[in-house]
N, C-alpha and C positions, 0 to 999 in steps of 0.2 A: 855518654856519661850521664848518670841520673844526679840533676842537679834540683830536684824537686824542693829540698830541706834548705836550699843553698841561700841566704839572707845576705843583703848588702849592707854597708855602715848606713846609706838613707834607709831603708828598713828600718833598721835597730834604732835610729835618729829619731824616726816618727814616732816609734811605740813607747820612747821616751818624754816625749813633749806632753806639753798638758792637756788634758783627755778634750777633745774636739771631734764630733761626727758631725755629720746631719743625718734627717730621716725624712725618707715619703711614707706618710702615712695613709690609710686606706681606709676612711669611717664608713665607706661601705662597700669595702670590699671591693669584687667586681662588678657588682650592680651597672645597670647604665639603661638609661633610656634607646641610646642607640644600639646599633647591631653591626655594628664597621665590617668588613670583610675578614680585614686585616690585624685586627685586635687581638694582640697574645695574652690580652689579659681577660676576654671574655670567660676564656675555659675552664679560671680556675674557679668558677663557678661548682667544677667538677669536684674538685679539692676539698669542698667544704659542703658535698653533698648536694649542688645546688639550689641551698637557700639563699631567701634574699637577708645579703648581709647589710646589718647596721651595729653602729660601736655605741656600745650603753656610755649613761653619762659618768656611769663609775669609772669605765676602764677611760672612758675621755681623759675625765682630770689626772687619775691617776698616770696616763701615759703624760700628761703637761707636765705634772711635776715633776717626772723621774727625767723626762728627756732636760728641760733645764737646769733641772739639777746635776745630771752628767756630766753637761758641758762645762767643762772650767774654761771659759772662754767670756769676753764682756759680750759676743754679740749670738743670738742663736735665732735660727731659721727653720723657721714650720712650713715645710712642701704640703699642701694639702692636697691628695690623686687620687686616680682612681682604675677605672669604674669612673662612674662621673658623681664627683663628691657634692652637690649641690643638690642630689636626689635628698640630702636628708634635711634640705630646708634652714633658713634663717635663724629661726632659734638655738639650733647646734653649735653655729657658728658663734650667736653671739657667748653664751654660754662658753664657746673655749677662751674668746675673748677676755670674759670677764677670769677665767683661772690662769690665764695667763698676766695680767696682771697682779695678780694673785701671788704667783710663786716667784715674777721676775727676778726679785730680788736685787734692782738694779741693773741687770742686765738690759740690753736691748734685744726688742723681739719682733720681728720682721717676718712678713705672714707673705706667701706665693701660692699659688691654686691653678691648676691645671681641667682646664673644663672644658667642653666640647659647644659651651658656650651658647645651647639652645634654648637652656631657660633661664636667662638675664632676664633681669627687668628693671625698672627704672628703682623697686626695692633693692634689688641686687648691688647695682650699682651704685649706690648711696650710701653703703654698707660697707662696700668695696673704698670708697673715698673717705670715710669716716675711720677707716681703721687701717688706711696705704698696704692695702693689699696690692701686688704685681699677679696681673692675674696672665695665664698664660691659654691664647686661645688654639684651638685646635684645628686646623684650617691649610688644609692640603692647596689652595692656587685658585686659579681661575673656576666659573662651576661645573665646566664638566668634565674636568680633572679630582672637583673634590667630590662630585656627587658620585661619581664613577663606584666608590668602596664605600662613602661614610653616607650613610644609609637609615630611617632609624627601623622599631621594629616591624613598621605596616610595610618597609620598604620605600619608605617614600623618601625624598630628596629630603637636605638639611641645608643645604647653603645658603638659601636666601634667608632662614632662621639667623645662620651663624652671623651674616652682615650684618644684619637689622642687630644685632648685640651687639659687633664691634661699631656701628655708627653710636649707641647707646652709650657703651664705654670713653670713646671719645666724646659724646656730649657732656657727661657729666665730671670730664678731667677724667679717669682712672689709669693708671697706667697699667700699658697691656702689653705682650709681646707675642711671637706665634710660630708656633711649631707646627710642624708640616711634615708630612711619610712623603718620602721621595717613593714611588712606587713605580710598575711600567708605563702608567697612563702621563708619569712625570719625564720620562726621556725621551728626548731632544728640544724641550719645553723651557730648559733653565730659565733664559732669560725674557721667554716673557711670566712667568711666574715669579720673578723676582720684580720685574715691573707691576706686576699685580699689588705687590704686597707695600712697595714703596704707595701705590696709589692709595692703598686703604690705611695710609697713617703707619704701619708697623716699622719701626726702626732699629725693631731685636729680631730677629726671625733664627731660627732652629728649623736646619732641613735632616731628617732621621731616616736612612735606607731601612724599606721594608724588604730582609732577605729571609723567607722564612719556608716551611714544609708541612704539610699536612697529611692526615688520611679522614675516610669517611668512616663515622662513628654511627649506625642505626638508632640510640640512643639517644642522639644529639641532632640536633636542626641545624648545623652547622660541620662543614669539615673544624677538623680539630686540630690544632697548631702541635706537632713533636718534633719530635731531634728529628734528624734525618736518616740515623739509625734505625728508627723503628720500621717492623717492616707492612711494606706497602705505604710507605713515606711516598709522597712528589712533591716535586716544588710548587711552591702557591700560585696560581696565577698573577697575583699581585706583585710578584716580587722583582726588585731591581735588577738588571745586569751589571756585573761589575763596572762594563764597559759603560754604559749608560748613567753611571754612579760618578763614574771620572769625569765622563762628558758635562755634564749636569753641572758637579760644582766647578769646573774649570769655565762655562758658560758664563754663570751668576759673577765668577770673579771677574771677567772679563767686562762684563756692567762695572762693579762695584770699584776696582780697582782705578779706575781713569777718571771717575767722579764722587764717589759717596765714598771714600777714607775717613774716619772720623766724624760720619753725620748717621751713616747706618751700619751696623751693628750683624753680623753673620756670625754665629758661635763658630762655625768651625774657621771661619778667618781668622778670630779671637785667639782659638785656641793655639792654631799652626803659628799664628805668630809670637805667640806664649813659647812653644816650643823652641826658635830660635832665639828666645832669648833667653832660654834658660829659667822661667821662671812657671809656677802651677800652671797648665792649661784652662784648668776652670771647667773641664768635662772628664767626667770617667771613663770615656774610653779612651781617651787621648793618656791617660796617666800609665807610668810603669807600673802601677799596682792598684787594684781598688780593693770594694768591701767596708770603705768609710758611708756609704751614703746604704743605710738599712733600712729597711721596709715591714714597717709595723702593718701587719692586719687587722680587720677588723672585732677581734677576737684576741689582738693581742699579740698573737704571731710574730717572730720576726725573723725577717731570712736577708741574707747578704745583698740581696738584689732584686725587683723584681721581674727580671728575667728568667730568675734561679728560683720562682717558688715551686717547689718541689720537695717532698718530704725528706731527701737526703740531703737535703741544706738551710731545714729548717733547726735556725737557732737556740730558740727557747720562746717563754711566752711569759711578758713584760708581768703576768699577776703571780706567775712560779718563779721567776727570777728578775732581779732589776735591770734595766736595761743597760742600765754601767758595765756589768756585770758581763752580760750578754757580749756589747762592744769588747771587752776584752779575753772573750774565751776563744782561745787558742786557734781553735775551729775556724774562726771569722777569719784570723790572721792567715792561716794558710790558703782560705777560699783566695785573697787579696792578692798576697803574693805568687800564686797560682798562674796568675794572669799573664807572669813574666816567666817564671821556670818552665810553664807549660809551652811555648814560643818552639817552634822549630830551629835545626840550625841556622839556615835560609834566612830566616826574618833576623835573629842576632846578625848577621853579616850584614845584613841591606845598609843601603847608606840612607834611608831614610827612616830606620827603625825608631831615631831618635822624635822622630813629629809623628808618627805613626802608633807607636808600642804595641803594632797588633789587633790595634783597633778593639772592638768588644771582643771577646768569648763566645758570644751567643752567634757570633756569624762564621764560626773557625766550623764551616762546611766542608770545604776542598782538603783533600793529603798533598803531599809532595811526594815524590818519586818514593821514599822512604817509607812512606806512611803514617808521615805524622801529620796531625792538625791544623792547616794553615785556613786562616779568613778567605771568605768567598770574595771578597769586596777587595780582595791585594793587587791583581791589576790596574783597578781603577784607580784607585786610592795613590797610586803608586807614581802613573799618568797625571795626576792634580799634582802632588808631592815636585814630580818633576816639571811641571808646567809653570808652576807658582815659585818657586825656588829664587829665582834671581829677584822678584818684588819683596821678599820676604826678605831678602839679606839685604838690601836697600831700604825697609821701612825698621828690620835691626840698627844699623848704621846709623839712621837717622835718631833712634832713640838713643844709641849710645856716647850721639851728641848732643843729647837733650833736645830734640826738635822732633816738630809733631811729625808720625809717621805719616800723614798726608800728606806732605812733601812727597811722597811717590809717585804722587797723579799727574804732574805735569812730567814726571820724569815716565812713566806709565804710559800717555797720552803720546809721546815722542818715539817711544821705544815699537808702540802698536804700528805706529802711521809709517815709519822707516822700516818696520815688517812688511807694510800692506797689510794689517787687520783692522 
């Protein structure tokens, strides 16, 4: 049955309330000082002819104003990505500052930046404290798991760059938190990389499977990241096993859960425990639906995701139409709901569809006997889902009698030791 048009009453719910997105924006584009292995966003360098992109100060303000203006909400949040956004220097920065104050209009405005975090400096981060930016560092684990892909363009190592900024960030107070490519150089490793990360202060940490496919372009000094459709597609070296994807986070839980509940901070423990309780998971791939969180280029551009830039899902462009506008053209809504009608029957049945929803789109690699579209990452993900299951409805419980979900750890600590783990 083609349920593609098929909307739920939370669908209709959502597109009722009052107009709330967020957006990553891209003031330059893909640009980046480094050359990561594994970077899906290097290519689209391609997209826009390979120049080096930077966002004039017209379309800056202009996109400040329209984005908080859009939002009918009191609090609105500026992702600042990339490409590595820091390539265009402190004065852009302060400059949005200042129009963001500008247009607030009473709002609050809550600034976050994602950077690979090589050229901090003691400017940076004064900057960063002066105007509570969360800066988000980029930083794959131990160094020769992260030097393994992220690379810059002579080839040469970045990690001991990246520390020497996170010691910086902590000296000067900022708060930071750190995302990390779960990759193949990442499995069997979980827990001492989660050790790693507790050691260097972070107490957010974001682990992102890299599951992706490439071919060689004569053109390009790089293989180049496509579907896997295309042909003479392979899988990337870099990229995660499912199995080693389940392994990985069921590792990390296995630390986290019997002592750091409620002191550190794992989005996808956040989320999956979002999940049993019925409320936002706080990531898009964990949601039945996305296409709320759009990605302005630096040109303007805006497409549903930046996963999805590609010309058959390019939206419109914030100076030909308003980006209010854009958020609610029809287009958007069906990319979003998409996520869930496109779903094989398989995944509707599972009994963990509910903490799962299919995870991203960008990783629905594998078919099922049928031939339809299922995630690469469903084994693994499936293995955590069921491995984690009883701590999760035990730290539900606990909330649903108002007590801190850390209350699991000694029941956690009891339940491992009477396993033997």
């Amino acid at each position: 049955m083609d349920n593609s048009r098929t909307i739920t009453l939370d669908d209709a719910r959502k597109e009722l309330r009052p107009t709330a997105f967020s957006t990553m924006v891209k003031p330059a584009g893909s640009a980046c000082n480094l050359d990561c292995s594994y970077c899906y966003y290097l290519d689209k360098a391609l997209r826009y002819g390979g120049k080096e992109a930077v966002m004039s100060d017209e379309l800056l303000r202009e996109y400040i104003r329209q984005y908080i203006t859009a939002n009918a909400v009191p609090e609105v949040t500026f992702c600042w990505h990339g490409g590595e956004p820091l390539l265009l220097g402190l004065d852009f920065y302060q400059k949005a500052m200042a129009w963001q104050r500008e247009y607030a209009d009473g709002k609050k405005i809550v600034n976050t930046i994602q950077t690979n975090a090589t050229l901090i400096d003691e400017r940076w981060c004064e900057f960063f404290w002066l105007n509570n930016f969360l800066v988000g560092v980029s930083l794959d684990g131990p160094q020769d798991i992260h030097d393994g892909f992220r690379l810059d363009k002579q080839g040469r190592p970045t990690w001991e760059k990246v520390m020497a900024s996170v010691d910086l960030l902590r000296r000067f107070g900022v708060e930071f938190n750190t995302l990390s490519v779960v990759s193949s150089l990442s499995e069997g490793r979980g827990k001492e990389i989660y050790s790693f990360f507790k050691s260097v202060g972070s107490h957010y940490m974001q682990f992102l499977p890299a599951v992706e496919h490439v071919v060689d372009r004569p053109d390009f000094r790089r293989p180049v990241i496509v579907s896997p459709e295309t042909e003479g597609a392979r899988l990337a070296p870099w990229s995660v096993s499912a199995k080693g994807y389940g392994q990985f986070l069921k590792d990390v839980f296995d630390e986290w859960v019997v002592s750091d509940v409620g002191e550190y901070f794992v989005q996808m423990f956040d989320a999956t425990l979002a999940q049993y309780c019925k409320v936002q998971p706080g990531v898009c791939s964990m949601c039945e639906t996305c296409g709320d969180c759009l990605v302005v280029e630096h040109n303007g551009d805006v497409y549903n995701c930046d996963h999805f830039v590609y010309p058959e899902y390019l939206l419109g462009n914030i100076l030909e139409k308003p980006l209010v506008e854009i958020y609610d053209d029809p287009k958007r809504f069906r990319f979003g709901v998409a996520k869930r009608t496109s779903l094989p029957a398989e995944c509707m049945r599972c009994r963990f569809y509910f903490a799962c929803r299919g995870e991203c789109p960008k990783h629905r690699f594998d078919r099922t006997a049928s031939g339809e579209a299922r995630n690469s990452l469903c084994a693994g993900l499936k293995d955590y889902f069921r491995y984690t299951q009883p701590y999760f409805e035990r730290m539900r419980d606990l909330l649903i009698l108002k007590k801190s979900p850390a209350g699991v750890m000694s029941w956690a600590r009891k339940n491992k030791m009477d396993n033997g783990r």
